[in-house]
C-alpha positions in Angstrom: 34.5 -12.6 -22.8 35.3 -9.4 -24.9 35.5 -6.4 -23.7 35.6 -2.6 -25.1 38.4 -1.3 -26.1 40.4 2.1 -24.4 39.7 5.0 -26.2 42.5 7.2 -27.5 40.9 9.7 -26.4 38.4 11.0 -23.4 34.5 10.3 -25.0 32.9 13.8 -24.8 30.1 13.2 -21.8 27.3 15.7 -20.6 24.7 15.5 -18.4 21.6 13.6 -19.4 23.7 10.6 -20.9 23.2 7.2 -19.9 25.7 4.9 -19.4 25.5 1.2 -19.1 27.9 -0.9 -16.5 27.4 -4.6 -16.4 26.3 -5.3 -12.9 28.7 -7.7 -11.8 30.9 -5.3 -12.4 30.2 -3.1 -9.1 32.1 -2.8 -6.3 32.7 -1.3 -3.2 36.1 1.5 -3.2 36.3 1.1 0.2 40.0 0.0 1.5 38.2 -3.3 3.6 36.5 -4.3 1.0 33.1 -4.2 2.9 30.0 -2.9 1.3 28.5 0.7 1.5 26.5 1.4 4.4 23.9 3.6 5.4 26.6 5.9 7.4 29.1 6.1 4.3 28.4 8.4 1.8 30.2 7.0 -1.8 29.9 5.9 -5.0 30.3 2.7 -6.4 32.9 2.2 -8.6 33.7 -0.2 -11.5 35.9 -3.3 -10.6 39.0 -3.7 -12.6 39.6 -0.2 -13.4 42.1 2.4 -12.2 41.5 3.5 -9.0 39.9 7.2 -8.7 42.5 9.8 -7.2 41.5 12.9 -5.8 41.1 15.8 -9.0 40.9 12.8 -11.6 37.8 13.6 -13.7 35.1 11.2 -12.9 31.6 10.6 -14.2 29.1 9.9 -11.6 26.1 8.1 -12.6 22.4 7.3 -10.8 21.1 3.8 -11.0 18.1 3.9 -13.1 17.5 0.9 -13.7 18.7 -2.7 -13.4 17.7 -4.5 -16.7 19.0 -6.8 -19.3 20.7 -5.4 -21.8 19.5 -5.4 -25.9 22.9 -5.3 -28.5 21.8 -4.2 -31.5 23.7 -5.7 -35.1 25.9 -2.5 -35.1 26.5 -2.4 -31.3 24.2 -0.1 -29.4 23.3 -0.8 -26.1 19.9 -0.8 -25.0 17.8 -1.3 -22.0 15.8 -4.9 -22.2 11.9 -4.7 -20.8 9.8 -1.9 -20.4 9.6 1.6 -18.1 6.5 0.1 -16.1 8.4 -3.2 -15.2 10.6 -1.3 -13.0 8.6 2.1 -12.0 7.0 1.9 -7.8 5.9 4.8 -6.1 9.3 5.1 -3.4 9.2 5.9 -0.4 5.4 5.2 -0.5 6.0 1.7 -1.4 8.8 1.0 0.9 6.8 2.0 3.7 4.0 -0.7 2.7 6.6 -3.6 2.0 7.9 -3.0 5.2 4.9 -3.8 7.1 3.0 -6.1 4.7 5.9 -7.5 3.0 7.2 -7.3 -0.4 5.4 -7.2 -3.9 1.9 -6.7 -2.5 1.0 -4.1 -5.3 2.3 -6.6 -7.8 0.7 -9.3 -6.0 -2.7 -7.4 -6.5 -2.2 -6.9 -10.1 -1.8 -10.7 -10.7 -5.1 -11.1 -9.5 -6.9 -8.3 -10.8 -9.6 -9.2 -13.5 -9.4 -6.5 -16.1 -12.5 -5.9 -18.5 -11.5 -6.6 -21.8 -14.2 -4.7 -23.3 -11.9 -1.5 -22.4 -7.8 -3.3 -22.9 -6.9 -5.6 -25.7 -4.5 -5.3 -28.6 -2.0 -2.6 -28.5 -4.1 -0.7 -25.2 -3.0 -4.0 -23.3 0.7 -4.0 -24.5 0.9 -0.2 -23.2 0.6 -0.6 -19.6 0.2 -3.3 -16.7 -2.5 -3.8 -14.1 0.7 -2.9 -11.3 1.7 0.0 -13.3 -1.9 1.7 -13.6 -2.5 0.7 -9.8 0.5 3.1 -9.2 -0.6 5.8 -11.1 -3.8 6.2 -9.6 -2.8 5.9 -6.5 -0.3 8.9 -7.4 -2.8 10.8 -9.4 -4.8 11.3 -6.1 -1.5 13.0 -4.4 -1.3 15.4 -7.9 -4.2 17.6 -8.0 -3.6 19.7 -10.8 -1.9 16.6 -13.1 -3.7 14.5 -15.7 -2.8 11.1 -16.1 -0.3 11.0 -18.9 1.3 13.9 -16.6 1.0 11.2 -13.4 2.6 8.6 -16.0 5.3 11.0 -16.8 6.5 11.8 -13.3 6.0 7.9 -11.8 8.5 6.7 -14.7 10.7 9.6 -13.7 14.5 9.1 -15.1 13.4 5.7 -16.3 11.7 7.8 -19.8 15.7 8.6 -19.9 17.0 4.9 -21.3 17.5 3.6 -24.4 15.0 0.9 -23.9 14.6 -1.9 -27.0 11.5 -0.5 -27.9 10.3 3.0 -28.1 8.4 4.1 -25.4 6.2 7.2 -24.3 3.6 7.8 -22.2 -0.3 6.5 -22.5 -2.6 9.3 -23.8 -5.7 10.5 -21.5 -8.0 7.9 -23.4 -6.0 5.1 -23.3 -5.6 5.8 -19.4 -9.3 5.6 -18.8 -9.8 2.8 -20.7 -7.3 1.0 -18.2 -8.7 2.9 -15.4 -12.5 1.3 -16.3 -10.8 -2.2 -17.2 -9.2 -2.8 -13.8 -12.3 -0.8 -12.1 -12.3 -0.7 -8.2 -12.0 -3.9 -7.1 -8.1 -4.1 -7.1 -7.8 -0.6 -5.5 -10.3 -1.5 -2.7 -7.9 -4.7 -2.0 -5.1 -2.7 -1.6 -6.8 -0.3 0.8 -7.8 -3.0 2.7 -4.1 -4.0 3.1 -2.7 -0.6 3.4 -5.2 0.1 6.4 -4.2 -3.4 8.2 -0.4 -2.3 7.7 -1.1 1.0 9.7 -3.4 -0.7 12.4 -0.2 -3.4 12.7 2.7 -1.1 12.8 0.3 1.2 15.9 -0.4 -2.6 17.3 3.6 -3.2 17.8 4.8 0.0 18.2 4.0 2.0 21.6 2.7 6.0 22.2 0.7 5.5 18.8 -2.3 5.7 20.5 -4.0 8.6 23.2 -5.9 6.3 25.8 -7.9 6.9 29.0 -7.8 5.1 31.9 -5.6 3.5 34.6 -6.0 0.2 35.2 -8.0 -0.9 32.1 -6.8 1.6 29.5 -9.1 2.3 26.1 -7.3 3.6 22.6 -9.4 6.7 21.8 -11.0 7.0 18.1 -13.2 9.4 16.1 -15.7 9.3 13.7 -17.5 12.0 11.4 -19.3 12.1 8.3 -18.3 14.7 5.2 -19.1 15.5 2.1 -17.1 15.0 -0.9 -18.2 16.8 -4.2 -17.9 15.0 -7.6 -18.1 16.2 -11.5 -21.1 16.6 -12.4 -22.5 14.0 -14.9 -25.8 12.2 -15.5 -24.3 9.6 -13.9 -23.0 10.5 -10.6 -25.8 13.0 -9.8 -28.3 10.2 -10.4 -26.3 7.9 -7.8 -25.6 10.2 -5.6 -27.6 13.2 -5.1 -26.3 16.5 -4.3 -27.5 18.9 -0.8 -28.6 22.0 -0.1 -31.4 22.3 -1.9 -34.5 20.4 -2.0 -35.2 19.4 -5.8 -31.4 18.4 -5.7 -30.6 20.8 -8.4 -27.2 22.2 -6.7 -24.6 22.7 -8.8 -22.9 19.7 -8.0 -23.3 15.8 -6.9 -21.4 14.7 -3.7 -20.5 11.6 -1.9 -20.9 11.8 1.8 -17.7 9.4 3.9 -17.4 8.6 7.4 -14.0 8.5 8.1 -13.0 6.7 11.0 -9.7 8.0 12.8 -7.1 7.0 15.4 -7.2 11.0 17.2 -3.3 10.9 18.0 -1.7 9.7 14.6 -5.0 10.7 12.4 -4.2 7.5 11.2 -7.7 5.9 9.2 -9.0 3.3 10.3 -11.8 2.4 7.7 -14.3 5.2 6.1 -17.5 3.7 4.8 -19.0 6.5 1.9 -22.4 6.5 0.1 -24.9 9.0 -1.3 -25.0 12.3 0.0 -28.7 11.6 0.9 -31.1 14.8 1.4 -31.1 13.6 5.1 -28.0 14.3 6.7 -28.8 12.8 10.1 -30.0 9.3 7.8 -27.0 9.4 5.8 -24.4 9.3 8.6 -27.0 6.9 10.4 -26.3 4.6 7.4 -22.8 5.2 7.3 -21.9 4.2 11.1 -24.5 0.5 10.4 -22.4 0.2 7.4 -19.2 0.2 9.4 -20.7 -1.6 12.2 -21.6 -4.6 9.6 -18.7 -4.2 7.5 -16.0 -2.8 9.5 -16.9 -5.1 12.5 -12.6 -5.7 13.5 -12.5 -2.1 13.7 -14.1 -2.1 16.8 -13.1 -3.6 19.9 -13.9 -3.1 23.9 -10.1 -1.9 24.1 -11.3 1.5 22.5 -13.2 4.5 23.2 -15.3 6.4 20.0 -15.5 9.7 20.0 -18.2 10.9 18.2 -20.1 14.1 17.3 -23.7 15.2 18.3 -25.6 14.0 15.4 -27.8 12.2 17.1 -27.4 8.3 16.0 -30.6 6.7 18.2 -31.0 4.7 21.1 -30.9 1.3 19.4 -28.0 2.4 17.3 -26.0 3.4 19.9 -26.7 0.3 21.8 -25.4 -1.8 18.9 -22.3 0.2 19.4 -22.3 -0.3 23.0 -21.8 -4.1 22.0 -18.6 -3.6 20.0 -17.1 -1.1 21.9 -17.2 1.9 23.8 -18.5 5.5 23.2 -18.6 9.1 24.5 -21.6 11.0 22.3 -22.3 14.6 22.8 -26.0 15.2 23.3 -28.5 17.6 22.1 -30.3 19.8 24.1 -33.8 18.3 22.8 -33.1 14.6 24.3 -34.3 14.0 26.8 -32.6 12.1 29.8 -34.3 10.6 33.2 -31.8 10.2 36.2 -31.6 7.3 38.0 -28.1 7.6 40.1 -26.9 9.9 42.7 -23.8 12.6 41.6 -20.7 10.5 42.0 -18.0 12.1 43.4 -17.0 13.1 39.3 -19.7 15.2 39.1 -21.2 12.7 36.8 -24.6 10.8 37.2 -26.4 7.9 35.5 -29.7 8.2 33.2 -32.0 6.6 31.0 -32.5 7.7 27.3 -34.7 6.2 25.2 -36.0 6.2 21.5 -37.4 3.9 19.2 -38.6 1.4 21.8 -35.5 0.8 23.2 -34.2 2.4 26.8 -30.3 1.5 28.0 -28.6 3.4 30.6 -26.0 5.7 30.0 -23.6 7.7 32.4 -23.9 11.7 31.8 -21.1 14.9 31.8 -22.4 17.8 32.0 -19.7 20.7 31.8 -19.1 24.2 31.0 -16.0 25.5 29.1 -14.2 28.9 30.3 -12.1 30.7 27.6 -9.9 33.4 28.4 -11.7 36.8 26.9 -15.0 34.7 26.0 -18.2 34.1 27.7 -19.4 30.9 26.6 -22.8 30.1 28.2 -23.6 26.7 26.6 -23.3 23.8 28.9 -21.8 20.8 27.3 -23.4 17.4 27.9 -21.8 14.2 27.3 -23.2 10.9 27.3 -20.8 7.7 27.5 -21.7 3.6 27.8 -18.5 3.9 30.3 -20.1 3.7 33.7 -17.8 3.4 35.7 -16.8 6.7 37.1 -13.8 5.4 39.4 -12.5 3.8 36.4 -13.2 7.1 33.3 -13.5 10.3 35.8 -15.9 12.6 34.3 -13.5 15.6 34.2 -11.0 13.4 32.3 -14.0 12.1 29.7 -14.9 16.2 29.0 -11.1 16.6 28.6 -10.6 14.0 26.3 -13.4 14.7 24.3 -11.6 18.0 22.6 -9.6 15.4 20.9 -12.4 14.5 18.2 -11.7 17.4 16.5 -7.9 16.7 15.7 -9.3 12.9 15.0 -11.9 14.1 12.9 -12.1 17.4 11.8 -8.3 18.0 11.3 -7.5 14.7 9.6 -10.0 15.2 7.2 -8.8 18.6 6.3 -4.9 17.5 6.0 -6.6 14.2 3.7 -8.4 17.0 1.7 -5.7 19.4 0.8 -4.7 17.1 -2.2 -7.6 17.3 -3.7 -8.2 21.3 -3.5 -7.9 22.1 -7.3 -8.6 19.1 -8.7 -11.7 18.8 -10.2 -13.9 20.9 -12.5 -14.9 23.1 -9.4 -12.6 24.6 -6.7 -11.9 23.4 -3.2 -11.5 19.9 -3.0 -13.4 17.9 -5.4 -12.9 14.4 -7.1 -11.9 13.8 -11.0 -14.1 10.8 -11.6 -17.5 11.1 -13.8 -18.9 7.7 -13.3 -20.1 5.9 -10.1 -17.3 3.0 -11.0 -14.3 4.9 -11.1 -15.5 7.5 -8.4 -15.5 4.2 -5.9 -11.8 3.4 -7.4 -10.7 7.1 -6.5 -12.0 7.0 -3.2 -10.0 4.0 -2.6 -6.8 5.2 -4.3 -7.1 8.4 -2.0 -7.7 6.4 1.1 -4.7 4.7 0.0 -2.2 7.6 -1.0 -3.3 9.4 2.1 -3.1 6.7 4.8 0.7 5.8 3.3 1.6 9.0 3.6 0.9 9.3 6.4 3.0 6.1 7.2 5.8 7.1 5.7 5.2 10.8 8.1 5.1 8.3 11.4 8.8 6.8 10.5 10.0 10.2 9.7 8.6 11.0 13.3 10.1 7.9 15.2 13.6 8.5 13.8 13.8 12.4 14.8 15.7 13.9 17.1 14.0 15.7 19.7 14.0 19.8 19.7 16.4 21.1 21.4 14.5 24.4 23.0 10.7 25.2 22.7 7.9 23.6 24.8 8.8 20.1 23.4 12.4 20.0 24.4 13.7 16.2 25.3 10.1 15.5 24.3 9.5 12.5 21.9 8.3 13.5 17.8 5.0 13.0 17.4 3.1 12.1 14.2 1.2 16.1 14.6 4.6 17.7 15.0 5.2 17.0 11.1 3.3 18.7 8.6 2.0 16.2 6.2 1.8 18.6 3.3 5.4 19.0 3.5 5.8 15.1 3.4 3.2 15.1 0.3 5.9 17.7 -1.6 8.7 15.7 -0.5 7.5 12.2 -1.4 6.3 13.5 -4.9 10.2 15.0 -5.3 11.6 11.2 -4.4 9.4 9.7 -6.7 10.0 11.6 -9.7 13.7 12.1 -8.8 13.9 8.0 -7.7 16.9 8.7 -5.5 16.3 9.9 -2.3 16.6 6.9 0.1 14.4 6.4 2.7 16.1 7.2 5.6 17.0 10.6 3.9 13.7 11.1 2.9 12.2 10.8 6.3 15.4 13.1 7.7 14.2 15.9 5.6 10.4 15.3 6.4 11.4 15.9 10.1 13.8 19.0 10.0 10.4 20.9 9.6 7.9 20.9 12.6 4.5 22.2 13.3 3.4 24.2 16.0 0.8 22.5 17.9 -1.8 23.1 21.1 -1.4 27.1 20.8 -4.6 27.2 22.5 -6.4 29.6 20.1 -9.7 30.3 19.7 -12.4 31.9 17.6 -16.1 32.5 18.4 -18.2 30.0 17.6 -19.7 30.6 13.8 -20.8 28.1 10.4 -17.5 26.4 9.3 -15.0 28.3 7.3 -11.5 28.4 6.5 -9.5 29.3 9.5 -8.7 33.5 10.0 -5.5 32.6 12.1 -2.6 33.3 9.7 0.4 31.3 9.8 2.8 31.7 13.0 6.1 30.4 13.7 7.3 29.2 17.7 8.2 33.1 18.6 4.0 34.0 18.0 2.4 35.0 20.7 -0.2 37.5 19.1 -3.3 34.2 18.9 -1.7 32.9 21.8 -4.2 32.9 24.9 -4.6 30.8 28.3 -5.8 27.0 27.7 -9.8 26.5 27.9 -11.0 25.3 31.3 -13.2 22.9 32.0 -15.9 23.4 34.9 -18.1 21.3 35.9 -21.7 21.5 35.9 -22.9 19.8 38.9 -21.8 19.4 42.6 -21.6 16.4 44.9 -23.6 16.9 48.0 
């Protein structure tokens, strides 16, 4: 084989330059012989060459790419193939091929049906189903980025080769000409996957869960409904309707989800979505049927639902009753009818009824005592746990503060991509057709849930604080801050070099402050008045809620 020949003299190099090595060429510098390790920190080096010496002037090159190579007549080197053959989105993708296995974007792609009424010709030799999968999926993590811009930062140093062919990034049109070819079929398939790759790695790992009970312990969920705004076009506005006003001329359309969240990791367990509906009690009533009849392996009779006081109606809940179990905060305007003695828990069974259908329930009535704060309103829990020996009543009002981190919190972390990204402000989707506002919904579902994957590993390897309230304590998943994982994942995957057990080091240096036990008067949702505050704050700081029950044993 012929080989190079030694310069004369040193080639001028400067950053930015690529340089090509044959790959069997590679090998480790280390005296053994063995191969690098996670541990050792070293470059390659470049077998049958003079062996590097401390002060020797020596170029240090990143691993772009592995390709085959493209000699030109008068002897340039060039990268064979195409950016998008080789671009993933990191640590992101690492994350789901280590608990689904390898290639399952790719796999996807293979079997996605695109439209060709939107790619043929030239549009079709631009990008690939797998490529476009990634983008959107990364589009949803980059609020203020358009898609070429997405395209840009997912090809990251690859844009940097010599490649065969020229190459640049897709334009706007020809990226939503993809995005209405592939449609949201193939991103709805990868959620599915994505969601079953978090419920398996909480299935084999332990503490992933909060649960209740002693002998017979339940996982503990949430669900919620939201609203999500959308552009407004003739199109979305006519399929899904817009609130707040009653000739549904507000200013813009939304979709309304139900999220469905494990209330320890946030972790999503399925989120059926619609119309917003004029009817906010019907649309959520909708929601929770559709996940009932769709979502039917998200529930089992190992968990506990946590659910808000929307009322969801006696046969509804007793449909519930039949997957799983449940712990509903009532209104004050249904009615009950006792049919038990006080147990010992302070709790008692009752009737409730509705729609022709009566089933028994077990009720927890409670008060809540906050330090400086006269809260008068009793609380009054219903649950299709009887068993009071079993689920203590004090422990079921205890537990059932945890909704709001389940529900409420998760879907404000999930949001905060989205702030700023759409044609309004707060968060909003990009999408102006029903279509492709189904595929973003699915790509966000997606970019958030691995996310918060990759946030979970970054948890499990951390070291535990040293001082502070969770000294010798275990990470948890809420310890991290998730938008700091966002920042740094983006970072990897432009960059392509950060590997993922230094990715996840860095994610955990930074914790959140968690269960300062603050509190605000009760008023309409708003962004929260506390301001930021580090360990050392004590200024919001107050004396945990207490929980008092309403009635007495005799």
């Amino acid at each position: 084989m012929s080989s190079y020949p030694v310069p004369d003299a040193a080639v001028p190099v400067s950053a930015g330059m690529i340089v090509a090595v044959p790959a069997g060429l590679l090998a480790s510098p280390l005296k053994n012989g063995r191969g690098l390790g996670d541990s050792d920190v070293s470059a390659l080096v470049i077998g049958g060459t003079g062996k590097i010496g401390t002060g020797g002037a020596t170029v240090f090159l990143k691993v772009v790419a592995v390709t085959g190579a493209v000699v030109t007549r008068d002897g340039q080197v060039r990268a064979g193939g195409r950016p998008y053959d080789h671009a993933t989105l990191g640590p992101l993708e690492d994350w789901l091929d280590a608990q689904a296995g390898p290639g399952v974007i790719d796999g996807i792609a293979e079997r996605a049906a695109l439209d060709s009424r939107y790619v043929k010709g030239k549009y079709r030799r631009l990008l690939t189903a797998a490529f476009m999968i990634r983008v959107i999926v990364l589009w949803t993590l980059m609020p203020e980025a358009q898609l070429a811009g997405v395209i840009a930062a997912l090809a990251g140093d690859l844009a940097l080769l010599p490649w065969s062919r020229q190459w640049h990034p897709a334009s706007e049109r020809a990226c939503l000409d993809w995005r209405k070819a592939l449609g949201p079929a193939p991103l709805r398939e990868l959620q599915d996957m994505v969601l079953a790759a978090a419920a398996g790695e909480h299935a084999e790992r332990d503490g992933q869960s909060l649960t209740i009970g002693n002998e017979e312990p339940l996982e503990v969920h949430s669900g919620d409904g939201s609203l999500l705004r959308v552009p407004d076009t003739p199109e979305n506005r006519a399929e899904f309707g817009s609130v707040g006003t009653a000739d549904g001329s507000a200013a813009w359309p939304c979709v309304r989800l139900f999220p469905m969240n494990n209330v320890f990791t946030r972790s999503l367990l399925a989120m059926p979505w619609g119309a917003a509906g004029t009817d906010k009690t019907a649309s959520e009533q909708r929601l929770l049927d559709t996940a009932m009849r769709e979502h039917p392996h998200v529930f089992t009779k190992g968990q506990v639902w946590l659910l808000d006081r929307l009322w969801h109606g006696v046969p509804r809940l007793e449909a519930l009753a039949e997957l799983t179990h449940w712990a509903v905060r009532l209104k004050s305007d249904i009615s009950l009818k006792r049919v038990s003695e006080l147990y010992p828990d302070h709790s008692y069974l009752a009737e409730v009824s509705g729609d022709g259908v009566t089933m028994t329930v077990r009720v927890i009535e409670y008060f809540v005592e906050i330090e400086g704060q006269d809260v008068k309103e009793m609380f009054c829990l219903i649950t299709s746990l009887l068993d009071w020996e079993q689920y203590p009543g004090p422990e079921l009002a205890a537990l059932y503060k945890w909704r709001w981190d389940g529900s409420e919190t998760a879907l404000r972390e999930a949001k905060a991509p989205l702030h700023g990204a759409g044609p309004g402000t707060g968060a909003m989707l990009r999408s102006g057709s029903p279509l492709l506002v189904a595929q973003e919904i699915a790509a966000w579902a997606i970019s958030t849930e691995m996310t918060r994957g990759v946030t979970r590993d970054a948890a499990l390897a951390a070291a535990p604080a040293r001082k502070g309230r969770r000294a010798g304590q275990p990470v948890r998943y809420r310890d991290l801050s998730l938008a700091r994982a966002r920042r740094l994942i983006l970072a990897a995957v432009r960059a392509g070099t950060a590997g993922y057990t230094t990715l996840t080091g860095k994610i955990a240096e930074y914790r959140t402050v968690t269960d300062r036990n603050r509190h605000r008067k009760r008023k309409s949702k708003s962004p929260s008045t506390f301001g930021h505050a580090g360990p050392k704050d004590t200024a919001t700081r107050i004396a945990p809620a207490v929980i008092i029950m309403a009635n007495n044993p005799a």
